[in-house]
C-alpha positions in Angstrom: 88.1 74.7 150.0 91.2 74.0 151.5 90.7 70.4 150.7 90.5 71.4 146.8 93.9 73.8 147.1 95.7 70.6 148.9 94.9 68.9 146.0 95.5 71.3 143.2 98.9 71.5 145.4 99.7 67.7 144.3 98.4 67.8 141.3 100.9 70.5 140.0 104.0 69.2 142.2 102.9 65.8 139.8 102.9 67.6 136.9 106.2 68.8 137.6 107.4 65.4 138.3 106.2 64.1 135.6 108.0 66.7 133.4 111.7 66.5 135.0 110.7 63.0 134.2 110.5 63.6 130.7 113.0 66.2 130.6 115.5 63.9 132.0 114.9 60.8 129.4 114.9 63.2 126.8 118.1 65.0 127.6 120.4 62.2 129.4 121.4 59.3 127.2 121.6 55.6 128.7 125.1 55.0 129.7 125.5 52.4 127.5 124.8 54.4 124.9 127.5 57.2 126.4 129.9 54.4 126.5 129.1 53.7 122.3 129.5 57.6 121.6 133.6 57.4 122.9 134.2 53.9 122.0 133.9 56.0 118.3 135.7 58.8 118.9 138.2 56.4 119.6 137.8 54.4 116.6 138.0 57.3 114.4 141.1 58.0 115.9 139.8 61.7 118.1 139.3 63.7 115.3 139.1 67.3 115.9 135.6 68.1 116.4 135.9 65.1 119.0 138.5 65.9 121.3 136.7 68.4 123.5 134.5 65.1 124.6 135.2 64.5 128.2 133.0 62.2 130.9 131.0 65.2 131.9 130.0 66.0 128.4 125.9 66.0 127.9 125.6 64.6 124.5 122.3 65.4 124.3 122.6 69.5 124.3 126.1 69.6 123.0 126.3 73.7 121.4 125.1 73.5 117.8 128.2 73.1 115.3 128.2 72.2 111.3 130.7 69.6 112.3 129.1 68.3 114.8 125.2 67.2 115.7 123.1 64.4 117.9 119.9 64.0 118.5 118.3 61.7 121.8 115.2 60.4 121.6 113.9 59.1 124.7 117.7 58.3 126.1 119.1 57.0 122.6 120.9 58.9 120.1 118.6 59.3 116.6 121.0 61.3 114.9 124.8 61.6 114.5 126.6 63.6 112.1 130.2 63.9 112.1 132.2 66.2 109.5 135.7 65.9 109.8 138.8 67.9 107.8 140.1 64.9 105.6 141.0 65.2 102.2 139.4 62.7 99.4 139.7 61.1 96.7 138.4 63.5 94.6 141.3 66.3 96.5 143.8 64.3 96.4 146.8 65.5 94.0 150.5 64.9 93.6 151.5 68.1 96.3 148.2 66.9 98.7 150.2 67.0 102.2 147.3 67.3 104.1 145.6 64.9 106.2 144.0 62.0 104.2 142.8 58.5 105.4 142.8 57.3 109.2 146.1 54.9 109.9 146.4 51.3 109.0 145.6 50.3 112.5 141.5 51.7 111.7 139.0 48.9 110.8 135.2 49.8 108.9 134.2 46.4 110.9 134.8 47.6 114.1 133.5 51.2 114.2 130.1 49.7 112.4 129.9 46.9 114.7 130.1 49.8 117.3 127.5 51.9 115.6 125.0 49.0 114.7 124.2 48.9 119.0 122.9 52.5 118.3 119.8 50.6 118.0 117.2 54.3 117.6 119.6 55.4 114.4 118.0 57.0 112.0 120.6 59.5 110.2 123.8 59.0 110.0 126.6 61.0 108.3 130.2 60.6 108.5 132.2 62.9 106.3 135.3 63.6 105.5 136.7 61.4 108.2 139.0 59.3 106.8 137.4 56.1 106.7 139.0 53.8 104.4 138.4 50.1 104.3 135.4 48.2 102.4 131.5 48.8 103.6 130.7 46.0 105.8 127.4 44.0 105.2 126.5 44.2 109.2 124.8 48.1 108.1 121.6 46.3 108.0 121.6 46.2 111.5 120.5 49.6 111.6 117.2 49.0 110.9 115.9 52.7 112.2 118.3 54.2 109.4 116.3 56.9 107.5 119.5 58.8 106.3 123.1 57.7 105.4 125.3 60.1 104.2 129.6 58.8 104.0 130.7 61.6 101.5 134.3 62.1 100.9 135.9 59.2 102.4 138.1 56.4 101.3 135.3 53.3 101.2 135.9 51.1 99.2 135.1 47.3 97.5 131.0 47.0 96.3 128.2 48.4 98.2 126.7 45.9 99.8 123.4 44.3 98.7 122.5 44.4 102.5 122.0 48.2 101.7 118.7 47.5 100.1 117.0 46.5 103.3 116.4 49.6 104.9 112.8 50.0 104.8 112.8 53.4 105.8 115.2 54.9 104.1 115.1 58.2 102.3 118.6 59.4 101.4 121.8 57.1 100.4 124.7 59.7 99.8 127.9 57.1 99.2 129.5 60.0 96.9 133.2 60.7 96.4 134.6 57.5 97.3 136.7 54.3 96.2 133.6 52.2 95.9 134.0 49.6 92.9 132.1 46.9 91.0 128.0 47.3 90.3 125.2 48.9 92.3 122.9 46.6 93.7 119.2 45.9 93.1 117.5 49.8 95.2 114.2 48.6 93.9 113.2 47.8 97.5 114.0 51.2 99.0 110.3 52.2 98.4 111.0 55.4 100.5 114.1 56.6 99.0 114.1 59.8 97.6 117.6 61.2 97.3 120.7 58.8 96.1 124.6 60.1 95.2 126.7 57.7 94.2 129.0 60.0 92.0 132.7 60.1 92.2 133.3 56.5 92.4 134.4 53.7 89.9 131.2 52.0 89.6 130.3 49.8 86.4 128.7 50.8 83.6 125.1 49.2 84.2 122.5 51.7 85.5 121.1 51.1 88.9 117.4 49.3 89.6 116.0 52.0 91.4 112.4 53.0 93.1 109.9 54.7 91.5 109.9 57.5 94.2 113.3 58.6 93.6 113.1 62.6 93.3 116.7 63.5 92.9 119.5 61.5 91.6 123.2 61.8 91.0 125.2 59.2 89.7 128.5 59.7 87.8 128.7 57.6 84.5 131.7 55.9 84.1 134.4 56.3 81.4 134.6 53.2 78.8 138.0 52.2 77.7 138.4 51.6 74.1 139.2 48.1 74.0 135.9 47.1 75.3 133.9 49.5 72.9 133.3 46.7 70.3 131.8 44.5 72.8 128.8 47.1 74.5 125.9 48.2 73.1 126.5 51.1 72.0 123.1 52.5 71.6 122.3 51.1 75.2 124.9 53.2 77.1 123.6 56.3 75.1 120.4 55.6 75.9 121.2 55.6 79.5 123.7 58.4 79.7 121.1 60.4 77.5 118.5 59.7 80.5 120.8 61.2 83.3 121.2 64.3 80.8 117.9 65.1 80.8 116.7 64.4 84.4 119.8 66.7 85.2 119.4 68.9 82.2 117.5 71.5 84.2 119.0 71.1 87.7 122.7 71.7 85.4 121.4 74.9 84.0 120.5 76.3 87.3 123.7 75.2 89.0 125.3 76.8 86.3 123.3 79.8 86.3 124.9 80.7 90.1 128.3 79.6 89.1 128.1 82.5 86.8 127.5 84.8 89.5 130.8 83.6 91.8 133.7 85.2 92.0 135.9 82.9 93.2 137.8 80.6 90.9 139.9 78.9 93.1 140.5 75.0 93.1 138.3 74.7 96.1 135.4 75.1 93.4 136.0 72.1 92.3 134.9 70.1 95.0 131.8 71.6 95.6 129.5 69.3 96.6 125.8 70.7 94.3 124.5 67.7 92.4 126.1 69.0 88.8 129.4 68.2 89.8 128.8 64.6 90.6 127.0 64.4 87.2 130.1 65.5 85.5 132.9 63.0 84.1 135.9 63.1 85.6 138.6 60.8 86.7 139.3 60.7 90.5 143.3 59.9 91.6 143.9 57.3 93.8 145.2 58.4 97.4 148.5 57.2 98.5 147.8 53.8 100.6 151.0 54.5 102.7 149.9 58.0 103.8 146.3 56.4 105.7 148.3 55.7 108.4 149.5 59.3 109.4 146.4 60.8 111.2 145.9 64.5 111.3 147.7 65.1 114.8 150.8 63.8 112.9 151.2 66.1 110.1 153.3 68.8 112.0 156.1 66.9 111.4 158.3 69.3 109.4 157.1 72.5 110.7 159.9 75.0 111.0 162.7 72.8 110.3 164.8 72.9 107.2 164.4 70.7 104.3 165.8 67.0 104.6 168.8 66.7 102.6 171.7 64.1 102.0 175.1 65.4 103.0 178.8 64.8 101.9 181.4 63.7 103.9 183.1 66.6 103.2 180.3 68.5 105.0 180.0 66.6 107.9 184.0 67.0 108.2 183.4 70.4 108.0 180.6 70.3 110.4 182.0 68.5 113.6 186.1 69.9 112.4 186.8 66.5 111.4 185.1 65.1 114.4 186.8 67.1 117.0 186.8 65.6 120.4 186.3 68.7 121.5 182.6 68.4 119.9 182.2 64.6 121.2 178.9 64.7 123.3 178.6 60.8 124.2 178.0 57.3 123.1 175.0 55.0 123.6 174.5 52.0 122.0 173.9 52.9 118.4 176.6 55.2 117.9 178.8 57.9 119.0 177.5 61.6 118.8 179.1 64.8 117.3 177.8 68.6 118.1 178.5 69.9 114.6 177.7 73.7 112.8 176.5 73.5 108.8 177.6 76.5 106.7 174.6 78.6 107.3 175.6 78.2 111.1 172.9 75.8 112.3 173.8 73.9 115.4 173.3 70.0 114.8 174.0 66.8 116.3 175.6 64.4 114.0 175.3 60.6 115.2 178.2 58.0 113.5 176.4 54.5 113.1 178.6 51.6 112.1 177.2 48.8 110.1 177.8 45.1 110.5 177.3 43.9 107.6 178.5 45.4 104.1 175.5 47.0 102.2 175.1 48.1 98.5 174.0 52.0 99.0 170.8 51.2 96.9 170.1 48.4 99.5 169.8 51.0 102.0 167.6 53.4 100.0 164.3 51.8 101.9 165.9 52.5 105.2 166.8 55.7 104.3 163.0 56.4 103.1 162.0 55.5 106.8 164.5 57.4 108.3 162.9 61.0 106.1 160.2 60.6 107.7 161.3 61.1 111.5 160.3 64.3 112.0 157.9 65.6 114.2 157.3 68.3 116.9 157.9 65.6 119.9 160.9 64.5 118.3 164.8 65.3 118.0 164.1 65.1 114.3 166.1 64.2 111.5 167.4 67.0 109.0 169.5 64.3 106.9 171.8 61.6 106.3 175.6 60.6 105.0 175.9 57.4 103.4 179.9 56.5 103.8 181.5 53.7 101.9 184.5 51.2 102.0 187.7 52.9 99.6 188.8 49.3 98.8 184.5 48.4 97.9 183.1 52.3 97.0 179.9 50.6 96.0 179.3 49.2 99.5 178.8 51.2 102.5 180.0 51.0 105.7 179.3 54.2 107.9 175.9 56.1 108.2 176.3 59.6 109.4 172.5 61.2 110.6 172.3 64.7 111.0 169.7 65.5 113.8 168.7 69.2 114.9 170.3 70.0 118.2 168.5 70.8 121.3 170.4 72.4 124.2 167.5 73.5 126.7 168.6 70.1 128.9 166.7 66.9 129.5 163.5 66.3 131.5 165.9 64.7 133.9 168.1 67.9 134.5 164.8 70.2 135.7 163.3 67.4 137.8 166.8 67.2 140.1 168.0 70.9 139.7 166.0 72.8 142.2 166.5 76.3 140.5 164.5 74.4 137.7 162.5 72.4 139.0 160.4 75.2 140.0 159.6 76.3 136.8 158.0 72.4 136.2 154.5 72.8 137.7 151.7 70.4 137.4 150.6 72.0 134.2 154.0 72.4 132.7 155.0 68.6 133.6 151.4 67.4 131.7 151.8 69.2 128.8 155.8 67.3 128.9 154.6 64.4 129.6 151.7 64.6 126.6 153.9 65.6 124.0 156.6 62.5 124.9 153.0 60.2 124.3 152.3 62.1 120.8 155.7 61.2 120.0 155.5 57.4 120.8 152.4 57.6 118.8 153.8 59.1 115.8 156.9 56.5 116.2 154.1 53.4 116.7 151.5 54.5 114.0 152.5 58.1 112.0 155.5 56.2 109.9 155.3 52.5 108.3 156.5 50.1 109.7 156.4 51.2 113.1 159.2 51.8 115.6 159.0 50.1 118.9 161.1 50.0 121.7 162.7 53.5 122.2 164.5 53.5 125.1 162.4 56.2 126.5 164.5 57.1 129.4 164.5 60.5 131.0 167.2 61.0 130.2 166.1 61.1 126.5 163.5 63.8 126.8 164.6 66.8 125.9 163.3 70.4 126.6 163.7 72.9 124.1 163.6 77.0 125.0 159.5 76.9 125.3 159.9 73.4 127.2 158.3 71.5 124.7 159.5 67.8 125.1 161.4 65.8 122.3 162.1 62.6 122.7 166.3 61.7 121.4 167.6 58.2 120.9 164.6 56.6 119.9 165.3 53.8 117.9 166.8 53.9 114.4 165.6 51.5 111.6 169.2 51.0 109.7 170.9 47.5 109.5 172.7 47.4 112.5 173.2 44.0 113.2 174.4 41.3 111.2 172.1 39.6 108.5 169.1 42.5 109.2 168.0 43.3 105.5 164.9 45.1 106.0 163.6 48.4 108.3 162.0 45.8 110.8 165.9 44.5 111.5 166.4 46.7 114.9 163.2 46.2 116.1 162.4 43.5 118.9 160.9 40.1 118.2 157.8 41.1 118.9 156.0 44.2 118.2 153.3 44.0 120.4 155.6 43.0 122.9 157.9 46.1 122.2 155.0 48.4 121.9 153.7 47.4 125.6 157.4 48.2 127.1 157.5 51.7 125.9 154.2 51.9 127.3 156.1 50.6 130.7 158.8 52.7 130.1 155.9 55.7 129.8 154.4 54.5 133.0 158.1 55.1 134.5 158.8 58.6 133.2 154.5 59.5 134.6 155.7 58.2 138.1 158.9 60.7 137.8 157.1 63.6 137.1 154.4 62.9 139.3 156.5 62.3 142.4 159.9 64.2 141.7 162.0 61.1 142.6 164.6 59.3 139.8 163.5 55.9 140.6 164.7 53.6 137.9 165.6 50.1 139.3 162.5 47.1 139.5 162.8 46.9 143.8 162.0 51.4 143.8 159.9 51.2 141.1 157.7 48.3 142.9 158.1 50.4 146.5 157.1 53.4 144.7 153.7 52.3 142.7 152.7 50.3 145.5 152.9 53.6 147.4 151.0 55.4 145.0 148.1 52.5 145.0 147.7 53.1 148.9 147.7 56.5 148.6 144.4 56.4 146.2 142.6 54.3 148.5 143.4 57.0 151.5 142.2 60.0 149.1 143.7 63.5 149.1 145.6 63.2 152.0 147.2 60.2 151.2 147.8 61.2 147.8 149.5 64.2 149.0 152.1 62.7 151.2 153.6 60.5 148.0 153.6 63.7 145.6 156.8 65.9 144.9 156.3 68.6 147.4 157.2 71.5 144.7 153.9 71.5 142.7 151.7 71.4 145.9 148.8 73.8 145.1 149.4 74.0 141.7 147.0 70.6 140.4 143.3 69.5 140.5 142.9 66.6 142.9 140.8 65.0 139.7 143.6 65.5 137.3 146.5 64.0 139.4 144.1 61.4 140.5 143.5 60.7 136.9 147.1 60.5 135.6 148.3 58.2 139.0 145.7 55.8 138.3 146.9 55.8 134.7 150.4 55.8 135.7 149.6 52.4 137.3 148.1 50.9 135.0 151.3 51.2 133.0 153.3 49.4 135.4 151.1 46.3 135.2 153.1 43.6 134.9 150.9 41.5 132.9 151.6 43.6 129.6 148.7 42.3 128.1 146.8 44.9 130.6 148.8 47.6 129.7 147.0 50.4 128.1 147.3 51.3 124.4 149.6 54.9 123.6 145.7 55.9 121.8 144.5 54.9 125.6 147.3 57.4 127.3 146.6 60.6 124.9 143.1 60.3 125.7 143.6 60.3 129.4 146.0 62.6 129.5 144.2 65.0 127.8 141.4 64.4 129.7 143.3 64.8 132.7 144.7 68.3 131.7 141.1 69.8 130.5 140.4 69.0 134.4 143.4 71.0 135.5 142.4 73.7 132.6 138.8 74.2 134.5 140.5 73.9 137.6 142.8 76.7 136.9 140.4 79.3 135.3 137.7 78.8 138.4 140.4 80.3 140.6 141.5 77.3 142.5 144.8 78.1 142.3 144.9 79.6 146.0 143.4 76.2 147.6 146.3 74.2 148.4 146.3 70.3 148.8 
């Protein structure tokens, strides 16, 4: 007897092995796999529904979300479905400010190259994301793929014959993009039984399809008149006259509820039922230049005045004839003004010379990059003054910018004033230190071209009344030097090369607020990083002896460890190794969900 409980004894502690076992392959994903899953959040540049992913996050049992949904199976992801907030093609109109395609640094090769080593795929939907670029033929990689849904993007060129290859799939929704040319031989999708291809610019011949097909939606396409005389005419009927009557009765019950909505608004338009990509409408093309501003960016004029050009007369008026008793300093662009406009806004007005004699309408592309610099993170610009020669009036001479003034002090001031620097806690000098990398970002990838090296000093990061940090004297794309004739002209050589020394110069300013001390020349910055290095290696002791004394007790020992370690890797004197600004956001804001967890467990009493 006691020889049968010993052994009913193992037989359920088995049984329970056996099921962690299970439990475990089911619910943890390989960490390859893990690694895939960022690597596209990165790619699609952290959209919204992404940025709550930190290192800790289970993918397999993330809270159920219409934005948001993976599957594992057996330690591999089976399903993912991402629906973002971009606009598309179909919602894009002359006053569309909102967030459209992903920025000209995004590549369709790359994040499908990523996805194709989801080797277990078998739906995947990415919507509304942004995605612009043409389909690449590598998708028949996934040879799992059961489901593929890429609604409301910005894909564009042919579908790829490669599509037909997927034996097992059942749904193709490619609706409401840019997606050109004919549709290729589907015959071969023997499984398929949903397909949308509607709201694109595909050519006039009807797709080969499978005889299982139970629901279709293609849009027909609008003929021009000068090619009338040369199609069949009775042909195209015939064919548009089929899609009327396989929809006929799925249009009369869409059509049937439409009757019974109330709401009217524009947003009924883009509904997404199966009549509406039957119907024949034209689609507007988005604005190329606007892919490159991703969502994050788009707060760029939010609460400042409208950008205007200004006389001279008003900018007389606004400094009293340049005053020197409004002179606030002289770098090397130009000499700065505090100035007051009528309706008694406070302003900074900045006098740039020019080199070389320019026609005004020569500088209108300049002037179209220099609307565009405003942004939360910034010391934005509220307008310009174009001056010209009296002996040459069609040829300027003198720019006049008009920035908003900021008066809180610099980052600089509350890191060396003790009174202040009190007030700059861990928390405080993260979220500083994250809105000067949002601003680099915008400057690097929110505007075209870019703007690299921008002097950022901290000195130049200013705090306004909520602390909020804005980076001043970034550089200015006018014709400042002789011969320049374009918006690239005072930029360095190299962009790559000046996008790695602001991310140097980013490293500096992280090793400031990290250890209180104004180190600016090579020999401290070398004594000081090789300080912080040691101090890693010894752990929170160490660490603690090299930090500024003041926010002692106030940080996570993960998050500091984090952003030192990051701050580092900065520094590295081989730039090539230098992180990317996309690289800093997303550890800095991993960093400061650590400290956000930190503070709401109560930590804040356990000193280090």
């Amino acid at each position: 007897m006691e020889g049968f409980k010993l052994d009913r004894f193992g037989f359920c502690s088995l049984l329970c092995v056996i099921l962690m076992l299970v439990s475990v392959s089911n619910g943890q994903l390989s960490p390859s796999e893990n690694r895939i899953l960022f690597q596209v959040q990165k790619l699609l540049e952290y959209p919204e529904v992404l940025q709550s992913w930190t290192n800790w996050t289970n993918f397999c049992y993330l809270p159920p979300s219409p934005s948001l949904k993976i599957v594992c199976t057996n330690s591999r992801v089976s399903e993912l479905t991402i629906v973002g907030n971009r606009s598309s093609p179909s919602r894009i109109t002359k006053t569309t400010s909102g967030p459209q395609g992903l920025s000209g640094k995004f590549s369709m090769d790359a994040l499908f190259t990523v996805l194709t080593k989801l080797s277990n795929l078998k739906v995947l939907s990415l919507v509304s994301l942004g995605l612009w670029g043409p389909l690449p033929a590598k998708i028949n990689r996934l040879h799992s793929l059961e489901v593929l849904n890429l609604t409301s993007n910005f894909i564009s060129g042919e579908i790829p014959k490669q599509i037909s290859s997927f034996q097992n799939l059942t749904s193709l929704v490619l609706s409401d993009n840019l997606f050109n040319g004919s549709v290729p031989d589907l015959t071969a999708l023997s499984n398929l039984k949903e397909l949308n291809l509607g709201g694109n610019h595909l050519g006039l011949e009807f797709p080969s399809l499978s005889q299982s097909l139970e629901a279709l939606a293609v849009k027909p396409p609008v003929r021009k008149k000068e090619q009338e005389s040369g199609i069949n005419i009775g042909l195209i009927l015939g064919i548009i006259g089929g899609v009327i009557v396989i929809a006929g009765g799925i249009v009369l019950l869409i059509l049937i509820i439409v009757r019974r909505r109330t709401d009217t608004t524009e947003d009924a338009n883009y509904e997404r039922s199966i009549a509406d990509k039957m119907s024949v409408r034209s689609s507007p093309k988005p604005a190329i230049d606007s892919r490159r501003v991703p969502q994050t960016m788009r707060s760029a004029a939010i609460g400042l005045p409208r950008y205007r050009v200004f006389s001279l007369e008003e900018i007389e008026d606004a400094t009293n004839n340049f005053d020197s008793s409004n002179f606030m300093g002289e770098d090397s662009q130009g000499q700065l003004y505090k100035g007051w406009l009528v309706d008694g806004l406070v302003v900074a007005v900045k006098c740039l010379k020019l080199k070389q004699k320019h026609l005004p309408q020569n500088l209108m592309q300049h002037m179209e990059v220099l609307s565009k610099l405003r942004h939360r993170h910034l010391v934005s610009v509220l307008g310009h003054c174009i001056v010209t020669y009296q002996d040459h009036p069609n040829t300027a001479s003198t720019v006049f910018i008009v920035f908003e003034h900021i008066s809180n002090g610099s980052l600089r001031d509350y890191l060396t004033d003790w009174r202040k620097k009190e007030i700059l806690k861990w928390p405080q000098r993260m979220a500083i230190t994250i809105g000067a990398a949002r601003g680099i970002q915008f400057l690097h990838t929110g505007i075209a071209p870019g703007i690299y090296g921008n002097d950022l000093k901290i000195d130049n990061i200013l705090l306004d009344e909520t602390l909020t940090a804005k980076i001043s004297n970034y550089n200015i794309p006018l014709p400042l030097k002789t011969g320049s004739e374009s918006p690239l002209a005072n930029r360095l050589s190299s962009d790559d090369i000046a996008e790695k020394e602001d991310i140097y110069q980013l490293g500096i300013l992280l090793l400031q607020v990290i250890t209180g001390k104004m180190a600016t020349f090579t020999s401290e910055l070398d004594e000081l990083k090789l300080e912080l290095e040691k101090s890693l290696a010894e752990g929170p002791s160490g660490l603690r002896n090299v930090i500024d004394p003041s926010i002692r007790g106030t940080f996570a020992y993960e998050s500091m460890r984090t952003t030192v370690q990051f701050a580092i890797n900065c520094l590295s004197k081989d730039s090539t190794k230098r992180p990317s600004i996309e690289d800093v956001l997303w550890n800095l804001q991993y960093s400061i969900q650590v400290q956000e967890g930190w503070n709401s467990s109560g930590n804040l009493a356990t000193h280090m």
